[in-house]
C-alpha positions in Angstrom: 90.1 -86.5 132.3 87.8 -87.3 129.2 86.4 -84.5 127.4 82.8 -85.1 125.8 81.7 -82.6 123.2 77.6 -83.1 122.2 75.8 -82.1 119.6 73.2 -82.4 117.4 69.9 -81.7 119.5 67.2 -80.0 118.6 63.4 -79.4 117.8 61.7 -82.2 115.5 58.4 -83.3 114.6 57.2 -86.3 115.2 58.5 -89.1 112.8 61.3 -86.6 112.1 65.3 -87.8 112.5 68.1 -86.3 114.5 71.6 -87.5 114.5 73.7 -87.0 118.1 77.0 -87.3 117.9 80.0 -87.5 121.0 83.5 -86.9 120.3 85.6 -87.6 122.9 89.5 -86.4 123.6 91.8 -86.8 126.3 91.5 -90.0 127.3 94.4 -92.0 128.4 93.2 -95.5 127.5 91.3 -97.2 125.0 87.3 -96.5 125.9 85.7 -99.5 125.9 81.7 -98.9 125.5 80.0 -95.3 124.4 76.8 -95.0 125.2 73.9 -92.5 125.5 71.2 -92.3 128.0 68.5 -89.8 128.5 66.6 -88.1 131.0 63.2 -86.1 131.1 62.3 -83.9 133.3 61.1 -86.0 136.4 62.5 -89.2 135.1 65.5 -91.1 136.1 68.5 -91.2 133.6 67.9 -94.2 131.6 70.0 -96.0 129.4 69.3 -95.3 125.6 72.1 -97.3 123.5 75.4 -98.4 123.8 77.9 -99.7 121.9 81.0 -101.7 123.0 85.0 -101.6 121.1 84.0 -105.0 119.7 81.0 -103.4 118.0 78.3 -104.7 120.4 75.5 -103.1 120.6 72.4 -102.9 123.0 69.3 -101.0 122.8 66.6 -99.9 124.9 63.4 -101.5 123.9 61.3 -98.1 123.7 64.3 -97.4 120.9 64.8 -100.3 119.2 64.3 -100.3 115.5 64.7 -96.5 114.9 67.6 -95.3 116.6 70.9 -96.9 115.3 74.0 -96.6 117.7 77.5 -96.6 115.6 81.5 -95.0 116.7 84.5 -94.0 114.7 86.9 -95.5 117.0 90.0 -93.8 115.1 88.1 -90.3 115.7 86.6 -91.2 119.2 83.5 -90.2 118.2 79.6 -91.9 119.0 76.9 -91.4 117.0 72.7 -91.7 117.4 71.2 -91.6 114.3 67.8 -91.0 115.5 64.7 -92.0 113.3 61.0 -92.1 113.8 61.2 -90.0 116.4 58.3 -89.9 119.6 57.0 -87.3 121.7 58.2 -89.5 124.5 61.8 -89.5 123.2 61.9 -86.1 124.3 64.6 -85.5 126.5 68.0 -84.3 127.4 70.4 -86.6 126.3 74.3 -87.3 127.3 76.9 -89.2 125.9 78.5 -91.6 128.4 82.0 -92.4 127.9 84.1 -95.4 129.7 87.6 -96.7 130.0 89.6 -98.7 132.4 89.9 -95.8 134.1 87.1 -93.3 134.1 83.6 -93.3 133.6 82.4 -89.9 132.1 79.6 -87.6 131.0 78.9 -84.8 128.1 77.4 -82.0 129.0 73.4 -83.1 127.6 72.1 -82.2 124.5 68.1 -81.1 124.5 66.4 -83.2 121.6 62.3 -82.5 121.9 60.0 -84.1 119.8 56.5 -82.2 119.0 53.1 -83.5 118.3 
């Protein structure tokens, strides 16, 4: 039911900065937490940041301290401000979206991080 649009991947250097964002229409209710997690090729998804309707926010520890997780709630919208970034933060990266009612993907965004 929940339409996730991604973007903002892309080819960096290391110690370079991205910004992700997720915009998000056709939900019925509220969402409750927008997140991103990652996956690299022969990896497991993992969980990258999330960030809960009361403004919560948790944080993988290979991420914390240069990647900054923020929403516009009126525009449905997640953002990853990306800093600092790592070889190792190379990945493809989705937006996770969840209400009462659904629990839903984007489509993965490729963010790859040279040197």
């Amino acid at each position: 039911q929940v339409q996730l649009v991604e973007s903002g991947g892309g080819l960096v250097q290391a110690g370079g900065s991205l910004t992700l964002s997720c915009a998000a229409s056709g939900n019925r209710f509220s969402i409750n937490v927008m997140g991103w997690y990652r996956q690299a090729p022969g990896k497991q998804r993992e969980l990258v940041a999330y960030v809960a309707s009361g403004g919560v926010t948790n944080y993988a520890d290979s991420v914390k301290g240069r990647f900054t997780i923020s929403r516009d709630n009126a525009k449905n919208t997640v953002y990853l401000q990306m800093n600092s970034l790592k070889p190792e933060d190379t990945a493809v990266y989705y937006c996770n979206v969840r209400t009462i009612g659904n629990n839903d993907w984007g489509q993965g965004t490729q963010v790859t991080v040279s040197s």
